[in-house]
SETI-628911 format. One record per residue: x, y, z of N, C-alpha, C, O, CB in turn; residue in one letter. Coordinates in steps of 0.02 Angstrom, whole numbers, plus 50000, padded with zeros to 5 digits. Glycine has a CB too. Example, Ala and Ser with C-alpha at 12.3 -4.5 7.8 and 13.67 -1.06 7.14 Angstrom:
% residues 2
506604971650390506154977550390506604983550390507124983450423505654977650452a
506424988850354506844994750357506455000250394506705005750402507044997050286s
***
This chain:
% residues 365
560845014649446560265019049453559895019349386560245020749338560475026249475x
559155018049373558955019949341558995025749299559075031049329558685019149361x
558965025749223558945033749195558325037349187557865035149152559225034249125x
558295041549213557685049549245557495051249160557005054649146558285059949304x
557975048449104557625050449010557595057249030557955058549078556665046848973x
557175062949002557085069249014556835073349080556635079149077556745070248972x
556885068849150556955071249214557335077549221557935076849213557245066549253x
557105084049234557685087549261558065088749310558575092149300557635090949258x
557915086249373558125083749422558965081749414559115076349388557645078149435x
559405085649432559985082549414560245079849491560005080449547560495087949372x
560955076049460561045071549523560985073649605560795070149652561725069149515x
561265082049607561455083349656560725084649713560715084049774561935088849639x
560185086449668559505087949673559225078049708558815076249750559145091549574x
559605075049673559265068049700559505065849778559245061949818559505061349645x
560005069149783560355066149846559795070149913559755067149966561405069049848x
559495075349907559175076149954558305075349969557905078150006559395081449961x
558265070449923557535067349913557635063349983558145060650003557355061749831x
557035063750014556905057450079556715052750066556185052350034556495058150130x
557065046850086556725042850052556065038850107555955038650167557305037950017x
555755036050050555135030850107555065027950158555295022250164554925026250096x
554705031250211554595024950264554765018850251554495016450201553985023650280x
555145015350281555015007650285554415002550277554224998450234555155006550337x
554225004650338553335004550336552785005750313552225003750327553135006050363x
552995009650273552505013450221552145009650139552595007850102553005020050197x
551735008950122551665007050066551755009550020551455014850011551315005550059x
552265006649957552685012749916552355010649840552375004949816553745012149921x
552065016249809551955017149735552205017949685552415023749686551755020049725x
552275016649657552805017749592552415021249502552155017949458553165008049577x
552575030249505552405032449467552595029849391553045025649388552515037349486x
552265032349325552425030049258553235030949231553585028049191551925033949212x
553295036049271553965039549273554495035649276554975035549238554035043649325x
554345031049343554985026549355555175028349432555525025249472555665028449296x
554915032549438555005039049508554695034949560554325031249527554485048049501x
554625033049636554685028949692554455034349723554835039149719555345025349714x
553785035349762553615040549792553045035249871552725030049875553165046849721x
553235041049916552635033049944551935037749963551955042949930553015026950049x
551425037349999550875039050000550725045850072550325050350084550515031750003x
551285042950100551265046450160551645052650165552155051850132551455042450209x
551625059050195551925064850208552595064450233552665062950292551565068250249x
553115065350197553785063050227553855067650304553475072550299554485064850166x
554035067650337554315069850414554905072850398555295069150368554475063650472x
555125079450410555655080650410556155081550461556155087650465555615084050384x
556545079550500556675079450571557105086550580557515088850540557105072150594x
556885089550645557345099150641557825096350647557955092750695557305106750705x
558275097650586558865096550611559285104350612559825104850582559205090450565x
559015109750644559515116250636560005117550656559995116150716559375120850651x
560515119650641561015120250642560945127650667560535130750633561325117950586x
561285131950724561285137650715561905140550698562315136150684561025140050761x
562125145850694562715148950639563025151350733562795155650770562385157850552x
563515147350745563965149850793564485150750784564745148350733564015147350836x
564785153750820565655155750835565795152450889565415150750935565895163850849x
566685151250879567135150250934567165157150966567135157251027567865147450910x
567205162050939567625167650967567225168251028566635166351029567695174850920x
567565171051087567425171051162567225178151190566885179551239568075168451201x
567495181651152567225188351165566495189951212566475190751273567125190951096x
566055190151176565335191451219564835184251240564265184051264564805196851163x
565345177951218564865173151253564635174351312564905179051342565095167351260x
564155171151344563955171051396563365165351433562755164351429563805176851392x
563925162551469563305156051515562835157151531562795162851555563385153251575x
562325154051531561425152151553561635155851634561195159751652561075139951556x
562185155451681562395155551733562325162751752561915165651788562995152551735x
562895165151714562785174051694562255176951708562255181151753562785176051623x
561685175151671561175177351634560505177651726560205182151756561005169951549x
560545172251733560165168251770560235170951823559965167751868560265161851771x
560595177351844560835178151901560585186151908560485187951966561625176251904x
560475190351861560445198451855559675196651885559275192151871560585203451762x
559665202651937559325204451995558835210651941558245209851926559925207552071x
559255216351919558805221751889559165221651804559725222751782558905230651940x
558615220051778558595220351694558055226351695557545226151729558285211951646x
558235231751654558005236451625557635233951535557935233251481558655241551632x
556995233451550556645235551484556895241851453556725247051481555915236551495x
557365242251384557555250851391557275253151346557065249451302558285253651384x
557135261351343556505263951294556965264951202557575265351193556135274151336x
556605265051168556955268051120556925273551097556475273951056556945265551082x
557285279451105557155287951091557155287650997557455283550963558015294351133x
556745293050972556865294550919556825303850887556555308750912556425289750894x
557135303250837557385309050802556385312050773555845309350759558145305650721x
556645317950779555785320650740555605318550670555105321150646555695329550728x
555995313650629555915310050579555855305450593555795301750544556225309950541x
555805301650658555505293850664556125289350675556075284650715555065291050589x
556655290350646557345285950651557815286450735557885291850763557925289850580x
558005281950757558345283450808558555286850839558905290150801558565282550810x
558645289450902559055294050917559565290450964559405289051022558695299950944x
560305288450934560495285050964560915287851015561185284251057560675281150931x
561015297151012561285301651069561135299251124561515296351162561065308351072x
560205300751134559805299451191559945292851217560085291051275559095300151176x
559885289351159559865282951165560605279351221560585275551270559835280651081x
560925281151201561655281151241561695285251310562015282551355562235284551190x
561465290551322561375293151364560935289751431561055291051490561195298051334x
560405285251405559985281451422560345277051463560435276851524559645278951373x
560535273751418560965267951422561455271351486561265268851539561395265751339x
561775274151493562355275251532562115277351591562485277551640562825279751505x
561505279151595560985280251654560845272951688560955271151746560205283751622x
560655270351649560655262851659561145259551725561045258151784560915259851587x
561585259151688562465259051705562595259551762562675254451796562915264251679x
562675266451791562955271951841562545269251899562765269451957562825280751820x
561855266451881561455266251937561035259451953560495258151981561005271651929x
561635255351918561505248451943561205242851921561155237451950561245248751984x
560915245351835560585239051820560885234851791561195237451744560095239251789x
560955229551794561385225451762561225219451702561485214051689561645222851813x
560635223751671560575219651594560155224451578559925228751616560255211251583x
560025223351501559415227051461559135224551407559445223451355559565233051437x
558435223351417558265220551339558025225951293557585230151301557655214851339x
558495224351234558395227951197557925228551130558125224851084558835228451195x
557385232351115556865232651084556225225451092555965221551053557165233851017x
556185227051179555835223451177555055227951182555075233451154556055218551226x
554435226151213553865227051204553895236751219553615241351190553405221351255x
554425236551282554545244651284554895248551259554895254651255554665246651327x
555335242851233555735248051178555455247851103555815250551061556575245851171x
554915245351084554375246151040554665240450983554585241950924554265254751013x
554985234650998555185230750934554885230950891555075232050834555245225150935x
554375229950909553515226550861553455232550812553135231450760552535225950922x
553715238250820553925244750764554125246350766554105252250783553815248950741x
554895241150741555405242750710555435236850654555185231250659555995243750760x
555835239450595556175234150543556635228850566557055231550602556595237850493x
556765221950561557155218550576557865221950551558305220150591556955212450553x
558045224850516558545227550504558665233750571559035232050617558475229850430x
558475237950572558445243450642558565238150710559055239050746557485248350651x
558135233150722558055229650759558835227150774559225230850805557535225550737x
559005221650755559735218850760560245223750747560785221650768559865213350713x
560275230650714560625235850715560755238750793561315239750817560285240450669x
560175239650824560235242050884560435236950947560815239650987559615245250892x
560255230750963560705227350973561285226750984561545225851039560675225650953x
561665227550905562375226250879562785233850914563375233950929562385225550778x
562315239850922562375243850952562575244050995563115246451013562105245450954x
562095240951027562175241451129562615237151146562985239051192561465239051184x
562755230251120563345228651114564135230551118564505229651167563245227651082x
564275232951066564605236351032564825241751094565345241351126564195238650967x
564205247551102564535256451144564525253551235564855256151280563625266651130x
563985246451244564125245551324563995236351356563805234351411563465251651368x
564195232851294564275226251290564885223451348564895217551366564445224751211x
565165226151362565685226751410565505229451487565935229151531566175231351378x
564895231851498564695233751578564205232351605564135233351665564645239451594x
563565228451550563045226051557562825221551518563045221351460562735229751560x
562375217251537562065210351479561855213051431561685218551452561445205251498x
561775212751389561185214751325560755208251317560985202551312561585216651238x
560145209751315559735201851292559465205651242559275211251259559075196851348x
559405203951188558995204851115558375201751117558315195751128559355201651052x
557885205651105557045203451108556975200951028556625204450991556405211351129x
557325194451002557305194450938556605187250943556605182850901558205193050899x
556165187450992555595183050967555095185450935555045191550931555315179851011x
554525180550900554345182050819553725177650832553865172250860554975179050746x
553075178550820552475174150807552635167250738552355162050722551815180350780x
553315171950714553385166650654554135162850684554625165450710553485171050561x
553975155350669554835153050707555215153150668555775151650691555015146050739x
555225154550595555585154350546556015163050533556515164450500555075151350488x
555515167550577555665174950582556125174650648556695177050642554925180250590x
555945172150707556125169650745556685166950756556955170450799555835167550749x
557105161450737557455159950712558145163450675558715163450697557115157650691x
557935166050623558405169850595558655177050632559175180150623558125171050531x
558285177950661558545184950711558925182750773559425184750802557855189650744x
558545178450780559195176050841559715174850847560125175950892559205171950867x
559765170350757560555170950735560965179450748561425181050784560555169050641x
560515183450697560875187050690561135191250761561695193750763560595190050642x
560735191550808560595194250896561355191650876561755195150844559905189850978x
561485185450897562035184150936562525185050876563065188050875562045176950977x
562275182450838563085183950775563235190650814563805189950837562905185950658x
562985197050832563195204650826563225203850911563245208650950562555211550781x
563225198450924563435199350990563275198151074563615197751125563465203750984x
562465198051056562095200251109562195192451153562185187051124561245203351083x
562295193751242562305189851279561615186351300561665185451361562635192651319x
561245184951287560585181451277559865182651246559825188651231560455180451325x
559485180351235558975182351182558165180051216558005174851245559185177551100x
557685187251197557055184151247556565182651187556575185551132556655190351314x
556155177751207555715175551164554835174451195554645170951242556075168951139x
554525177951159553745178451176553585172451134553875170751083553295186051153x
552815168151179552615164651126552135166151056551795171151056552395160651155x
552135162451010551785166750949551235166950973550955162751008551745164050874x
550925175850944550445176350953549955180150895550165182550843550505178251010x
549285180250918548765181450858548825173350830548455169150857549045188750791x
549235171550782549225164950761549245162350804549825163050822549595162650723x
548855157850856549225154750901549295148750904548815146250876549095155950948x
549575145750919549655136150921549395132450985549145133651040550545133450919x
549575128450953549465120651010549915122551060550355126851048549745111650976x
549855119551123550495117951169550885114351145551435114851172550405114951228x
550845109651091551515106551072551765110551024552225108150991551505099551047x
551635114651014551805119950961552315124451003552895126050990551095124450929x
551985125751049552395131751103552995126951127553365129051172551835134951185x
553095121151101553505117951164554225117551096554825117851107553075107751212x
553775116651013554035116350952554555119750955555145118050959553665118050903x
554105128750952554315134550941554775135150958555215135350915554065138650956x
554995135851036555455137651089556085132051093556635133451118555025138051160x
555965126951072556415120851067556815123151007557405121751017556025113351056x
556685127350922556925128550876557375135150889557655138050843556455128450830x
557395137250958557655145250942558295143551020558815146251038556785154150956x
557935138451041558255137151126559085136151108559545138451141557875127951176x
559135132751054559805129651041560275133951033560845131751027559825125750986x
560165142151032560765145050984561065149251049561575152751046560485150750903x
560765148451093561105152251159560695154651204560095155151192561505158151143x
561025156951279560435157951332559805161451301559765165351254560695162551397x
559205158251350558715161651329558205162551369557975157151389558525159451280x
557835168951398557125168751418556735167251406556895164151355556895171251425x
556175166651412555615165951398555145170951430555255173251486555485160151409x
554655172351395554185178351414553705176951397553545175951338554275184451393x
553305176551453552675174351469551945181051496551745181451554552915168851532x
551655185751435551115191151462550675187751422550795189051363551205199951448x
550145183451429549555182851399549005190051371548585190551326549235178551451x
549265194551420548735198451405549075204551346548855210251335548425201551481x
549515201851320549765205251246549615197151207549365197251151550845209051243x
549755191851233550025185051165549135184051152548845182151101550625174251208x
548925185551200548065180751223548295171051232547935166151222547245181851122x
548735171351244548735165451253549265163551318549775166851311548865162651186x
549295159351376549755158751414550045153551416549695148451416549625160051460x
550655153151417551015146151408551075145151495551265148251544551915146451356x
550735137851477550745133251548551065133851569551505137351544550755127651561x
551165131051638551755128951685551995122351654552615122851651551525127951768x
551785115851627551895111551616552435110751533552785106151512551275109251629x
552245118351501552705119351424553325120951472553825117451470552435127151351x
553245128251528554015128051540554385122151575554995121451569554175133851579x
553995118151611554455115051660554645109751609555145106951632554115112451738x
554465106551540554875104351493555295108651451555655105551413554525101051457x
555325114751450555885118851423556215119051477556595123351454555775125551393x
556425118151532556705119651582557425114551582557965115951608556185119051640x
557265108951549557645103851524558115107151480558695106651501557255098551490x
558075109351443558645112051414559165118351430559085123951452558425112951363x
559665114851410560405118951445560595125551448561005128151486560985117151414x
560115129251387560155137051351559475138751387559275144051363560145137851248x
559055136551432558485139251471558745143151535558955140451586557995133251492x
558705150051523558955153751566558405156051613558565158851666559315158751533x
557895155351601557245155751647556855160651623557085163251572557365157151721x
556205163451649555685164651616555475172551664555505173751724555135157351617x
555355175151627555065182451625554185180351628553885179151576555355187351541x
553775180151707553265180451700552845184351732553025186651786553165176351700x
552135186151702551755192651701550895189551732550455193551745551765196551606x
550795181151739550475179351767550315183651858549875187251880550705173151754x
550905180651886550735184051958551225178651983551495173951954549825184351995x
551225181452066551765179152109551495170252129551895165952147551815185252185x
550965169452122550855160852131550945157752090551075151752094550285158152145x
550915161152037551205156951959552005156651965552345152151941550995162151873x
552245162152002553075162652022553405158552068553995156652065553245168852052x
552805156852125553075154352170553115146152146553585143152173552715156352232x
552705142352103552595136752070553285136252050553665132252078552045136852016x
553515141051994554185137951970554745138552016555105133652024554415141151908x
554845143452046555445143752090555515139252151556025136852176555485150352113x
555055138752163555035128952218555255125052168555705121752194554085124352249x
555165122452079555545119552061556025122252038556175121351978555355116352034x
556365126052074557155126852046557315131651976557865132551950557445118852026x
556615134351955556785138051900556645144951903556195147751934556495135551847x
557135147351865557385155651881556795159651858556395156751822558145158551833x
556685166151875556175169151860555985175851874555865177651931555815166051878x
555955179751824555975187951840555235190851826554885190551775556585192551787x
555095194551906554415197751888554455200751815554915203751787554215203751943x
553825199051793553615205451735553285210651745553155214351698553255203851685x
553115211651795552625216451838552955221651879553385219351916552185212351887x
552905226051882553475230851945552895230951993553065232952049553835240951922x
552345229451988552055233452067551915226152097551685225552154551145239952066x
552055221352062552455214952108553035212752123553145208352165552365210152095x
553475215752089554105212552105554465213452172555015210652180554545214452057x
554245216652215554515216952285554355211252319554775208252352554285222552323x
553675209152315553695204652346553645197352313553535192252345553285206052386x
553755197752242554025192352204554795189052201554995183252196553885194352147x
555195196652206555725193652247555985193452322556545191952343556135195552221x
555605194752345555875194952419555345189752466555495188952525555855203752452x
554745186552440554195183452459554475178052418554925174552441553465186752448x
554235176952354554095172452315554705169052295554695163052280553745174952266x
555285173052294555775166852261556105169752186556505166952149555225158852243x
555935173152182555905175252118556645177952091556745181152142555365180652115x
557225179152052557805181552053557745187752053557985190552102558185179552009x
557555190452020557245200152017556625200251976556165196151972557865206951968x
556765207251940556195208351885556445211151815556945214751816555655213751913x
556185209951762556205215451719555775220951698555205220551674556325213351677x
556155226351710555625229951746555775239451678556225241751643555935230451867x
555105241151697554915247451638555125253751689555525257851667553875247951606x
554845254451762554915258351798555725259651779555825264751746554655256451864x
556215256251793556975255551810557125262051765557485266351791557425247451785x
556825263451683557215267651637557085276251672557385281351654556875266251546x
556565275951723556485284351764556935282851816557425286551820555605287351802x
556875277951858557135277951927557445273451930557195268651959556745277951978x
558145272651903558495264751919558955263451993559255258252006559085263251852x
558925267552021559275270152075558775266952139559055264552189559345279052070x
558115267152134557805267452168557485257552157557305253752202557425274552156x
557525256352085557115250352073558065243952106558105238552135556685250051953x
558495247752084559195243552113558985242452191558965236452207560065248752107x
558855245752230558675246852277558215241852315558285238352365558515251952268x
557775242852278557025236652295557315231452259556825228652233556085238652257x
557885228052239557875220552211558395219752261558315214952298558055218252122x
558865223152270559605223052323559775222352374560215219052401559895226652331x
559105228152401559185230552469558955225852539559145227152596558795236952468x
558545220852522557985218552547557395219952556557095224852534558055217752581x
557155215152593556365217452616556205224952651556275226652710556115211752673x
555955228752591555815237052604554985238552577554765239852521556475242652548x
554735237952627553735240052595553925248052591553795251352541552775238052677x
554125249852627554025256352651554155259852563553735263252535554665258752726x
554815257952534555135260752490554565258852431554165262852408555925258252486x
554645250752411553775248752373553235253052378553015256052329553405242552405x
552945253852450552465258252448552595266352397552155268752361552365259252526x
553295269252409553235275252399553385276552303553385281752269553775278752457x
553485270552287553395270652211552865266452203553085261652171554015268252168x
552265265552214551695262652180551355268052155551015266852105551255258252222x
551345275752185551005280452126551315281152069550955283452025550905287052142x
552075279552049552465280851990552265273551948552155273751887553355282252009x
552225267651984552185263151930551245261151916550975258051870552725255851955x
551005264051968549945266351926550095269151884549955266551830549245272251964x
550475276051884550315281251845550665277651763550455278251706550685289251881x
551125274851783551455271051698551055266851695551145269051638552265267151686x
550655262551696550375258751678549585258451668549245253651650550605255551707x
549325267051691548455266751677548385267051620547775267151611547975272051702x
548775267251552548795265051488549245261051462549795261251489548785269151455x
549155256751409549505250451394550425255251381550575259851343549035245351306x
550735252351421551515251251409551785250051344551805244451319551745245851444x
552095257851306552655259851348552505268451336552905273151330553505256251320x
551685268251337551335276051328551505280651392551405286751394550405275651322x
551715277551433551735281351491552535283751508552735289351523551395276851548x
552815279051503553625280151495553715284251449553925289851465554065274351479x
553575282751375553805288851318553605298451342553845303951327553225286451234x
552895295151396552715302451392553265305151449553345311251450551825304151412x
553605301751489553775302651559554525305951544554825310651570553755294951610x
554685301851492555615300351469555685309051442556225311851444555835292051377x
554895313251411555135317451379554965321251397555155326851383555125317651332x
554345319151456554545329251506555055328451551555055332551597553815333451573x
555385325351550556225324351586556665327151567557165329051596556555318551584x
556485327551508556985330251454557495326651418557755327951364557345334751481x
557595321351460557795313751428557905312251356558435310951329557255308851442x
557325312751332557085310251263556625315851218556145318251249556625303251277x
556695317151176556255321451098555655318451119555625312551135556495319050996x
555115322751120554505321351144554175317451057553665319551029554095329751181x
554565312351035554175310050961554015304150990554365300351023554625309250882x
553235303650969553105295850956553105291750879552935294950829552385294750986x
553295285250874553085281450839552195279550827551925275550866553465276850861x
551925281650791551035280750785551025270250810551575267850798550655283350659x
550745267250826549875270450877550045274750929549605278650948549355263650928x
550585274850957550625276351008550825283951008551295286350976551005271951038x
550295288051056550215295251059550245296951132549985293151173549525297751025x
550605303251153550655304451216549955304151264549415304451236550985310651216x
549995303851326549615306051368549325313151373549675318051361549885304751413x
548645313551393548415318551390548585323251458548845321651511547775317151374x
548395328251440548715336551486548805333951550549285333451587548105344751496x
547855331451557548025330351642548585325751669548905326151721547395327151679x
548625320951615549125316651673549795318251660550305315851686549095308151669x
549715324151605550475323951615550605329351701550935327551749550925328351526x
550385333351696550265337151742550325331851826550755332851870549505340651718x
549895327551829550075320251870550665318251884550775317551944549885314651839x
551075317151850551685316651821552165320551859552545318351902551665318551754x
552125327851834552585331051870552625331051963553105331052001552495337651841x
551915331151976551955328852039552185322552078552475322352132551485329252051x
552035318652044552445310252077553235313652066553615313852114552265300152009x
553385315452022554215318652035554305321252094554655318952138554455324651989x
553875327652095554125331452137554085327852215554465329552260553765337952127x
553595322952221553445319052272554115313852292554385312952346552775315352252x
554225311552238554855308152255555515310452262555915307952302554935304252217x
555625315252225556195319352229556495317752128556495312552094556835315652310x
556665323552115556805325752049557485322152061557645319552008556765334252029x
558015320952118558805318752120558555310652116559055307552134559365321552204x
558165306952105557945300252103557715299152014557765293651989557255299352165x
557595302251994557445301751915558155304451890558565308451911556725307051885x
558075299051821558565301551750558545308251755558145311751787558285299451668x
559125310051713559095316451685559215322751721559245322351782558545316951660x
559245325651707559525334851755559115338751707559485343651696560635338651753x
558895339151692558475345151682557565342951732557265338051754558395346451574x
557495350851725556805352651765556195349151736556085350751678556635360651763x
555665343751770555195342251747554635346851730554365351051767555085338351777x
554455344851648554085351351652553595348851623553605342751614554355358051622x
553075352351600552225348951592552135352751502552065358351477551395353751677x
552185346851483552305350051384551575350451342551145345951347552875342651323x
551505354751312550905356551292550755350051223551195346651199550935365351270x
550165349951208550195345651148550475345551070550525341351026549665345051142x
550645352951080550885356051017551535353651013551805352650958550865363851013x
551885352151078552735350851086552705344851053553175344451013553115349951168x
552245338951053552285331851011552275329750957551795330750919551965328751017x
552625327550945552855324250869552715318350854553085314150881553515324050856x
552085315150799551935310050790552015308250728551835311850680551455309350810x
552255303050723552575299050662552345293550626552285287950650553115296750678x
552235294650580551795288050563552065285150494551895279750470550925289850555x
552475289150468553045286550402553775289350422554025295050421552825290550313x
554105280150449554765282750455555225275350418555845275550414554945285150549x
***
């Protein structure tokens, strides 16, 4: 080997230089240094950080199969930090009444404000107090794949039985980008995919998933398009959970669809087990479409937070942007209860209609 004279580059630093295309036309600096003209390629080669241990693995098979996944909310303390009482309490509501997965801190459980640290904490959590009676999927996707990426490790390092991933958004990419993205995070264990354009502004084709569909850790896709976009994939054979509740009745019982993941489930899981389980029931659909209007005439998960805490459920605190509903609808509110029956909702205490003064908004936590 040539001597580098006052190069600082020491040996161990040389061994991971790439070297030149073949093909390439190669230059040769004053230095002595061999550089060629073109952008070296670096091929992904990632490695993700796995275990043998068997404990909470869990097959694409597993995964691919839960009928009712609960979006679950995240309660917090009047300082903004967790409340992981409620939070457990939640959870065990969950449980008792049939749902059989939960993603955790995803769009309704407010990921997007929380710290990656809080984030994979809670997780490692739900894991951890009910990893043993239900799936946990970790909402550890990221507009950045390199943010992306590293959380997913950590999701499953702490445990979690599969991981959902939105495509990046605001920045948004190419379709071969979306096909990039999801190919760099696919490898480390089952995985969804989640598909709402009208949060990403952007919708990933049918043609990005049905090439992610190829891979072995593709546990199928969470989509918010509509039931013809549902019925497309599930004629080819790929799994697929409404994102919508005031479609999923007849997304799974019409369309093909395996269930939903669904926001309604964290008031009424008794009732949403029901409509994925029971069969073909309009009657029952019909009689929760005023509960899932009323959650959704403002962007999700404003309507649940307000719902979870005249239940008594949850500390009436929000995390800032997000501020309760105003008087009238809470008032709205108590009536779809009383319409459905108060023994069909979370919680045992009396629904009651909370003044604005009762709210707690947080905006440094």
């Amino acid at each position: 080997m040539a001597s580098l004279g006052n190069c600082s580059l020491c040996s161990a630093e040389l061994a991971f230089q790439v070297p030149p295309p073949s093909n390439s036309k190669i230059h040769k600096r004053k230095n002595g240094r061999w550089i060629s003209p073109q952008a070296a390629i670096i091929p992904n080669f990632h490695l993700p950080m796995q275990s043998l241990e068997v404990k909470n693995r869990t097959s694409v098979d597993e995964i691919n199969k839960l009928r009712l996944i609960t979006a679950i909310k995240t309660p917090y303390l009047p300082d903004g930090r967790f409340d992981l009482e409620a939070y457990d309490a939640l959870m065990h509501m969950q449980i008792v009444n049939g749902s059989e997965g939960v993603i955790v801190g995803g769009t309704t459980g407010e990921g997007h404000l929380m710290s990656w640290d809080e984030h994979i904490m809670l997780i490692g959590h739900t894991v951890n107090c009910f990893g043993g009676s239900i799936k946990v999927i970790g909402n550890t996707g990221s507009n950045s794949t390199r943010e992306a990426i590293h959380a997913t490790e950590q999701g499953f390092a702490v445990g979690m039985h599969a991981a959902l991933h939105i495509n990046p958004y605001y920045g948004k990419t190419s379709q071969e980008g979306l096909i990039s993205h999801f190919e760099a995070v696919l490898s480390m264990g089952p995985t969804i995919i989640y598909n709402v354009p009208t949060r990403t502004g952007q919708d990933i084709p049918p043609h990005v998933i049905h090439s992610l569909a190829q891979n072995i850790n593709m546990a199928g896709v969470k989509e918010c398009v509509g039931n013809d976009r549902i019925k497309d994939y599930t004629d080819n054979g790929i799994v697929i959970w409404s994102g919508n509740d005031d479609e999923s009745h007849d997304a799974r019982w019409l369309y093909g669809a395996t269930g939903v993941i669904s926001v309604t489930s964290n008031l009424v899981p008794g009732l949403m087990h029901e409509l994925m389980f029971g069969g073909k029931n309009a009657s029952l659909n019909s009689k929760l479409m005023p509960l899932i209007e009323w959650l959704f005439r403002e962007p999700n998960p404003i309507g649940l937070n307000t719902a979870l805490a005249q239940l008594g459920v949850v500390r009436p605190v929000f995390r800032l942007p997000y501020v309760p509903l105003p008087l009238a609808r809470r008032v709205e509110f108590v009536n779809i209860v009383k319409d459905l029956g108060r023994e069909n909702f979370v919680g045992e205490k009396d629904v009651q209609i909370l003044d604005d003064d009762d709210f707690v908004l947080v905006g440094r936590y």
